[in-house]
C-alpha positions in Angstrom: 3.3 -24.9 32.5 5.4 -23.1 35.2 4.3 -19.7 35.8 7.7 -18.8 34.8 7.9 -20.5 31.8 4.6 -19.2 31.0 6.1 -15.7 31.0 8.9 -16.8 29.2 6.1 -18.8 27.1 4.4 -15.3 26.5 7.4 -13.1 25.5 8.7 -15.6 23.2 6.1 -16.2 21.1 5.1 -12.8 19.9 8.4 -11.6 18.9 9.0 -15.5 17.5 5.6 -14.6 15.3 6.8 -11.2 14.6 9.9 -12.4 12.7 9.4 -15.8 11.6 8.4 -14.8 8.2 12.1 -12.7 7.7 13.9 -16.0 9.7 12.5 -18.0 6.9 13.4 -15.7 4.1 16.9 -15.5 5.2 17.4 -19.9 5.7 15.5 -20.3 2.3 17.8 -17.8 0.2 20.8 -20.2 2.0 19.2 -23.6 1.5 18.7 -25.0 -1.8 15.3 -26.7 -1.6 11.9 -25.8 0.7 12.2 -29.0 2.3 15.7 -28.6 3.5 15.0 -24.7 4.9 11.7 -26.0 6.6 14.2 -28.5 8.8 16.7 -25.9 9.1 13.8 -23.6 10.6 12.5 -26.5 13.1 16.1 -27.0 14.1 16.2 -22.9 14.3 12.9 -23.1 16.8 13.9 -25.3 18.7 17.0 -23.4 19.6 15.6 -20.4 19.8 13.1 -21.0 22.3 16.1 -23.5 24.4 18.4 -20.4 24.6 15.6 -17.4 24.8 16.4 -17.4 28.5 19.6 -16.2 27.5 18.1 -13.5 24.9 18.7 -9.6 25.7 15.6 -7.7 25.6 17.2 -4.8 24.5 18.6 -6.5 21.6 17.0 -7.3 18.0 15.1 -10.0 18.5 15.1 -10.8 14.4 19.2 -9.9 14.0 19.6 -12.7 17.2 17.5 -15.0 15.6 19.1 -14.3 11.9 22.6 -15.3 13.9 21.2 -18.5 15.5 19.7 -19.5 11.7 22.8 -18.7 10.3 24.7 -21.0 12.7 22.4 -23.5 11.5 22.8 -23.2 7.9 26.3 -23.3 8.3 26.1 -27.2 10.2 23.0 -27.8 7.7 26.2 -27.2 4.9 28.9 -29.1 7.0 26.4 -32.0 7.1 26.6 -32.2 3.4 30.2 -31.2 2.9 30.7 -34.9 0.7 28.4 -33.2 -2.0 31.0 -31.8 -4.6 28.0 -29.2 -5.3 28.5 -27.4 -1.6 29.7 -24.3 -1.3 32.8 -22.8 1.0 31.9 -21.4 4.3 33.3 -17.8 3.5 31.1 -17.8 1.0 28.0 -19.0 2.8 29.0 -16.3 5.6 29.0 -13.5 2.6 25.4 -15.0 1.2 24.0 -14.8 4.6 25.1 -11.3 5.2 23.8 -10.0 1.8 20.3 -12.1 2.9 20.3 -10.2 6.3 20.3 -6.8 3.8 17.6 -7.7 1.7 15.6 -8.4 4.1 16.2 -4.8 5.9 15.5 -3.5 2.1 12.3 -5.8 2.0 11.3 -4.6 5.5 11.9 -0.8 4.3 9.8 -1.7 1.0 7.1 -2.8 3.1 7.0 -0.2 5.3 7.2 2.5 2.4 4.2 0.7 1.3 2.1 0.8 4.5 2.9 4.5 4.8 2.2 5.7 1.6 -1.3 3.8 2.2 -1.5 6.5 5.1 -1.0 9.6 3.1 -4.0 11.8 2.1 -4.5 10.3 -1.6 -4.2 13.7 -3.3 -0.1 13.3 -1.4 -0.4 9.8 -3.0 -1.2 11.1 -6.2 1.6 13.7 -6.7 4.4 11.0 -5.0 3.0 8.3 -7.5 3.3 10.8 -10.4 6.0 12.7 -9.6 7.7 9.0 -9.6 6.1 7.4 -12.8 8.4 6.1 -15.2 9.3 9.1 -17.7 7.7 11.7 -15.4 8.6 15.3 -15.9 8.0 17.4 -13.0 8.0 20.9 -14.7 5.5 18.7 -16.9 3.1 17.5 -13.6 3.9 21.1 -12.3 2.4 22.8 -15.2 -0.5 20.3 -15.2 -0.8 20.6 -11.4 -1.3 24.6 -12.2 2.3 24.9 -9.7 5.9 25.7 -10.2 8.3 23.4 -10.8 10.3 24.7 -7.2 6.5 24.3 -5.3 5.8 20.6 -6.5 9.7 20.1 -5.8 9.2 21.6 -2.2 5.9 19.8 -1.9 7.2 16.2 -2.9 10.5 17.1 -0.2 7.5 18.0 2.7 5.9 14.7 1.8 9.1 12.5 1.2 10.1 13.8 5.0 6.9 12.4 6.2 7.5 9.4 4.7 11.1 9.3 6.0 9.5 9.3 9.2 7.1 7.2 9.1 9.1 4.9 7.5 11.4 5.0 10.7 8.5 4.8 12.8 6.9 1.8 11.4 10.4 -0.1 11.6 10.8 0.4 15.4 7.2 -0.7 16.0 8.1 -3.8 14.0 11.4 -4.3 15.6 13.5 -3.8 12.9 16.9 -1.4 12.4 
């Protein structure tokens, strides 16, 4: 390899890594069978890495990628128009948009996750509880040996940290 397309090589792949997983999601909830969205992903690699020379490094690598997949699912559709079981463009275009926001809400999941792993487990605990289906908090208040207002001021403290967190994990991972 080049020594310039060895450092185009080694900027690709990590961020291609990074996001393949969320690419995937978003051609498989558009593409009705595994095989189908595992050819519409190969097509999506292979453009991807043809046209990274023209990708912004300031932008989101995963929205980019969502757009060129998108594109793809779109002629993947067009191929099969004949089918009288295909769907209309405008409504592919709305399916992929409400794909591209569940899989911000499944990044934000995750990331809630992985930060409430990093709490202390006694902050666990109360968030957990305080969050339990048919909690009471004057209830875990009394049993906590607090006021209702200091486990509600507590659980706002620890829902801020989590807030951040939260933001900080998505900008590490490179998503919005």
């Amino acid at each position: 390899m080049e020594p310039r397309e060895d450092q185009r090589h080694r900027r690709f792949l990590p961020l291609f890594t990074a996001h393949e997983a969320s690419v995937h999601g978003f051609v498989r909830s558009l593409v009705p069978s595994r095989e189908d969205a595992a050819e519409v992903m190969q097509r999506v690699a292979i453009i991807l890495w043809e046209k990274f020379g023209e990708f912004d490094d300031q932008r989101d690598f995963r929205k980019w990628a969502c757009g060129v997949a998108r594109f793809e699912v779109l002629a993947y559709w067009r191929d099969r128009a004949r089918d009288r079981h295909v769907f209309d463009e405008s409504l592919l275009c709305t399916l992929a948009e409400e794909a591209v926001e569940d899989s911000r809400g499944q990044a934000r999941r995750s990331a809630l996750e992985t930060c409430l792993e990093k709490l202390p487990a006694w902050q666990r605990d109360v968030v957990l509880a305080a969050y339990a289906p048919g909690a009471r908090i004057h209830q875990l208040a009394a049993q906590r040996g607090q006021t209702p207002m200091s486990l509600y001021k507590l659980l706002h403290r620890i829902r801020l940290a989590l807030l951040e967190c939260i933001g900080r994990t998505l900008e590490a991972e490179g998503t919005p």
